[in-house]
C-alpha positions in Angstrom: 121.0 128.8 56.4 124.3 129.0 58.7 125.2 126.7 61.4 123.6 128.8 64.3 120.7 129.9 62.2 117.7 127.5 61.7 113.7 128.1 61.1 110.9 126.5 63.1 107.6 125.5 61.6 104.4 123.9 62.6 101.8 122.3 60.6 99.1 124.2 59.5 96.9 121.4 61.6 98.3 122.7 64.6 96.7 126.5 63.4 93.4 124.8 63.1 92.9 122.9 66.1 93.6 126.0 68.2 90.7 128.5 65.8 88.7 124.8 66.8 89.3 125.2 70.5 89.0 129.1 70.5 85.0 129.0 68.9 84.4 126.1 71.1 84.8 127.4 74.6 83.0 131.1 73.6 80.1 129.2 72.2 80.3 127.4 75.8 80.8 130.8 77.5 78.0 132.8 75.3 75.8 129.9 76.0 76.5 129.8 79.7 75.6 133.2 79.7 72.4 133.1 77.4 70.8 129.9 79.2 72.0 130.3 82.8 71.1 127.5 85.2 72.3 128.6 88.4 75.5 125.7 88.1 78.0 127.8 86.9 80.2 129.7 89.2 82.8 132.0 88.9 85.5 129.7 88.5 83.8 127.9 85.7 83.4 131.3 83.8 87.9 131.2 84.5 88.3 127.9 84.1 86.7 128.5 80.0 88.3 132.2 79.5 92.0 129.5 80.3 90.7 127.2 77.7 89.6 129.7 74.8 93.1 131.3 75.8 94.9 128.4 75.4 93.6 127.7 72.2 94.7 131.7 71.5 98.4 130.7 72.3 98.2 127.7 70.0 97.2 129.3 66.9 
C-alpha cells in the first residue's frame, strides 16, 4: 500500500441485496407477462427492466 494507492470494498450485504432486487422485479416482469390484466403499459414493462438493472449495477 503506497500513498496514492488504496483498495475499495463493499460488504458482501451490499452483493445480496442487489441478486434480492434482480429476482424480484423479473418475477414481477414474468408475472406481468404470464397473468396480464390489461394495467400494464409500456412504460411499466421500462420502469421494471430500470429496477432489475439497478439491482444488476449494484451487485
Amino acid at each position: 500500500m503506497g500513498e496514492n494507492q488504496f483498495i475499495v470494498r463493499k460488504n458482501g450485504l451490499v452483493m445480496w441485496i442487489g441478486i434480492i432486487c434482480m429476482l424480484f422485479w423479473v418475477a414481477l416482469i414474468i408475472l406481468m407477462t404470464m397473468f396480464p390484466n390489461d394495467t400494464a403499459s409500456w412504460w411499466i414493462y421500462v420502469l421494471f427492466i430500470l429496477f432489475f438493472l439497478l439491482g444488476a449495477v449494484i451487485t
